[in-house]
C-alpha distance (Angstrom), angle and dihedral (degrees) to the residues before:
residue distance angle dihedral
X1 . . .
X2 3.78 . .
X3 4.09 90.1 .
X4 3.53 105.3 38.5
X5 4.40 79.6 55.3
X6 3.52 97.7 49.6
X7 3.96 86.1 41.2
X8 4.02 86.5 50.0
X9 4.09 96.3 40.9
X10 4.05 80.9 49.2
X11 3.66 96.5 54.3
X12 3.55 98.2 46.4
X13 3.61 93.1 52.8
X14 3.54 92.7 49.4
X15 3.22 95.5 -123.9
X16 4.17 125.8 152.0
X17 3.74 130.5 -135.6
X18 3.94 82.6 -105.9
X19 3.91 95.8 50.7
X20 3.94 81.8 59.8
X21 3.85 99.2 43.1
X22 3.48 80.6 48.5
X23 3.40 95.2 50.6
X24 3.73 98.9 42.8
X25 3.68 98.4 48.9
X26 4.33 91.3 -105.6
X27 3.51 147.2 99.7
X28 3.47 124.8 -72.9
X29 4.00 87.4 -126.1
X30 3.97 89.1 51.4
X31 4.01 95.9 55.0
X32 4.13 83.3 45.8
X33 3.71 86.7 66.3
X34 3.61 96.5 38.1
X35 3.90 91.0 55.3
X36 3.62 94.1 43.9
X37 3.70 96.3 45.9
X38 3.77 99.3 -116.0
X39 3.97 91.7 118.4
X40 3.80 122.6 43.0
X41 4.26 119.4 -105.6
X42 4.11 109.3 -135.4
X43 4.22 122.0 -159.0
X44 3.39 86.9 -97.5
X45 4.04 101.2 55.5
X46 3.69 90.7 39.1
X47 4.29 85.4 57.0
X48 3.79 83.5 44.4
X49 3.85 98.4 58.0
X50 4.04 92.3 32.9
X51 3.88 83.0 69.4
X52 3.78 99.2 33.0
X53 4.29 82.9 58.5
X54 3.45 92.2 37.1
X55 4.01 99.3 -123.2
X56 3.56 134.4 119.4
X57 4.03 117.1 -90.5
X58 3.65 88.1 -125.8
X59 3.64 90.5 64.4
X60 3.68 96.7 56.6
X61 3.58 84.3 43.6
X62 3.28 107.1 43.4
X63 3.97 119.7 81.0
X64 4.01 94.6 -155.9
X65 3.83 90.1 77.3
X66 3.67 114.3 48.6
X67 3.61 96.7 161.5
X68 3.56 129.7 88.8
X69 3.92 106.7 -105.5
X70 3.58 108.3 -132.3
X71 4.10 138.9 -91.8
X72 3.93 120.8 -62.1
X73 3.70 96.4 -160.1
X74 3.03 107.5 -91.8
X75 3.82 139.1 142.9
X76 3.74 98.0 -112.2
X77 4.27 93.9 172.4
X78 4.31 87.0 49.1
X79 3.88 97.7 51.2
X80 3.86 103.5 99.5
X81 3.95 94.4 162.3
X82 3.77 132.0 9.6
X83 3.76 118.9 -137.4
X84 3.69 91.4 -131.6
X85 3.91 111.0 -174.2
């Protein structure tokens, strides 16, 4: 449930695969097979793209919510890098 949110979240954004490598300090082809499930997410990565998407870790975490929640208003199409802290 975790992917298919941070899939969803990313879509809705309008985000690409290389806005969140970019984001997350990887490679395009790495986040690929951390969305799709072919490489393993750890605490810290799943921390890492709960701030890059803007929403809480407990919502990618959490299985009550599958939904994405909606838009802080934000300039999604603007955001080349994320201070992330």
């Amino acid at each position: 449930m975790i992917l298919k949110k941070i899939k969803l979240l990313r879509i809705d954004r309008n985000l690409s695969h290389m806005d969140m490598a970019t984001n997350l300090c990887i490679c395009p082809k790495q986040y690929g097979r951390i969305e799709s499930g072919a490489s393993s997410l750890t605490w810290d990565r799943i921390v890492l793209i709960a701030k890059v998407l803007d929403v809480d870790v407990d919502y990618l975490t959490s299985s009550n919510n599958p939904l994405p929640p909606p838009f802080k208003s934000l300039d999604w199409t603007n955001r080349k890098r994320l201070a992330l802290e």
